[in-house]
N, C-alpha and C positions, 0 to 999 in steps of 0.2 A: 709428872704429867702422864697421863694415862696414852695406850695407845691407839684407843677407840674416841674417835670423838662422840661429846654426849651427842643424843638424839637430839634432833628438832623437835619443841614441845607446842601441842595443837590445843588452843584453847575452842574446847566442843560448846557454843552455846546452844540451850535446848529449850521451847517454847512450849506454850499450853496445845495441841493439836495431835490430834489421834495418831498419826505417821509416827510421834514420837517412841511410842512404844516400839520401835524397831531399831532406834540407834543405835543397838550394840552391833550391827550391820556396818553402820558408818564406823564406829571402835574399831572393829577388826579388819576395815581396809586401807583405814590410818595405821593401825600396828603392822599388817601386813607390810607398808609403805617404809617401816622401822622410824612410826613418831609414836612417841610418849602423847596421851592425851589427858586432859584434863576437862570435867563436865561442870558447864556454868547452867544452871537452871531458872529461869524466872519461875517465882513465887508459883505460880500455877502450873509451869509447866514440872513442875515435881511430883502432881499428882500424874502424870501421864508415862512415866518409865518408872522401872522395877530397882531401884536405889541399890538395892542388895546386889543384883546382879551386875549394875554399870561397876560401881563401886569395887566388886572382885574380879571386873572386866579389865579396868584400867587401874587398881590398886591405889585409889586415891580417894579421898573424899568426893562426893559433891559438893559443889557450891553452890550458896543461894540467897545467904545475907554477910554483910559486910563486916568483917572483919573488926575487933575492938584494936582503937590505937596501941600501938606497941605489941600484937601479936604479930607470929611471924609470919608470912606470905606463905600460904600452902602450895603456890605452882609457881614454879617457876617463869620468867617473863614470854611471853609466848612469841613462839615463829609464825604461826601463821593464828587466823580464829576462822573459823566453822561457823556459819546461822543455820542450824538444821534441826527441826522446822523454824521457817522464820513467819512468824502472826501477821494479820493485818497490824494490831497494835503495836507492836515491837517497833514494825519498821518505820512506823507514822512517827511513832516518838524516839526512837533515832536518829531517825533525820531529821526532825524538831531540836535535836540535843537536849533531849529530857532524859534527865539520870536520876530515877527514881525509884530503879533496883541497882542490883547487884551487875545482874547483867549485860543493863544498859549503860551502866556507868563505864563499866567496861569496854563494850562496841566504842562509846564516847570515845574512850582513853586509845583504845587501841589505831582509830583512824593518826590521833594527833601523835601519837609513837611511829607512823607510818609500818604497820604490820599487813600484811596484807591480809582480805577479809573476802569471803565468801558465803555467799548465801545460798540459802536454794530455800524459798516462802512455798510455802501453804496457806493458799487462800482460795475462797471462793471464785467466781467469775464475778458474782455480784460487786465482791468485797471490790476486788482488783478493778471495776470499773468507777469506783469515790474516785472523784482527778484530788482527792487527798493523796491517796496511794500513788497511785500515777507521780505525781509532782513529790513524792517522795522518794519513789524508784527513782525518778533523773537525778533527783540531787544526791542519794548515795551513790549513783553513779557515776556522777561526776566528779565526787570524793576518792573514784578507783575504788569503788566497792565493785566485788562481782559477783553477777545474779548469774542463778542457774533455772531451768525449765520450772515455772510454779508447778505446782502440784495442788489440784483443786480441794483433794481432800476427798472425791468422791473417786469410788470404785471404776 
């Protein structure tokens, strides 16, 4: 048995939204923190961060489609998960329990693991006013999800 214990490992999900391009921001205050991170991207939000650089940021793949059965889990089971940016869409069908990526399947999985789950959205004023959103924020909040300040997405 070693005499460090391992790090707690932070599974980073990351959305389609311009702010994305900054998480290696949020990387290094997790590493600073001493967790190991691991980056889950939905489909589109891959065009929005620099792969190469997360990637030799936190020395691990990204994620972004679902594993073939019988491969091995590339991360370890997570301590906590990150939504940073979290979409109008992401959060509508996460709280709908729509898993129809990667990394929603995950949010899915990870509420019912009981891991604790943070978010901080990027959305509009417009967006965040659908009582979709709305009535989806209460319900992962009532799940013990926790939101942080939105972030409009404008300067």
């Amino acid at each position: 048995m070693s005499e460090h214990p391992e790090k707690p490992f932070l599974y980073l999900v990351v959305c389609a939204a311009g702010i994305a391009s900054d998480i290696g921001e949020l990387i290094t205050a997790a590493q600073e923190r001493n967790w190991e991170v691991g980056v889950i991207a939905t489909p589109q939000g891959l065009g929005f961060i620099d792969a190469t650089a997360v990637e030799a940021q936190t020395g691990r793949p990204i994620r972004s489609a679902w594993r073939a059965p019988g491969d091995p889990r590339p991360f370890p089971a997570p301590d906590a998960v990150a939504v940073a940016p979290a979409t109008f869409n992401t959060v509508n069908k996460w709280a709908a329990g729509i898993s129809d990526t990667l990394a929603l399947g995950t949010l899915c999985e990870a509420y019912g693991l009981g891991v604790p789950i943070a978010v901080l959205p990027c959305v509009s004023e417009a967006l965040a006013a659908h009582p979709a959103y709305r009535a989806s924020v209460d319900r992962l909040g009532a799940m013990g999800v926790r939101f942080g300040t939105p972030y409009s997405g404008e300067a």
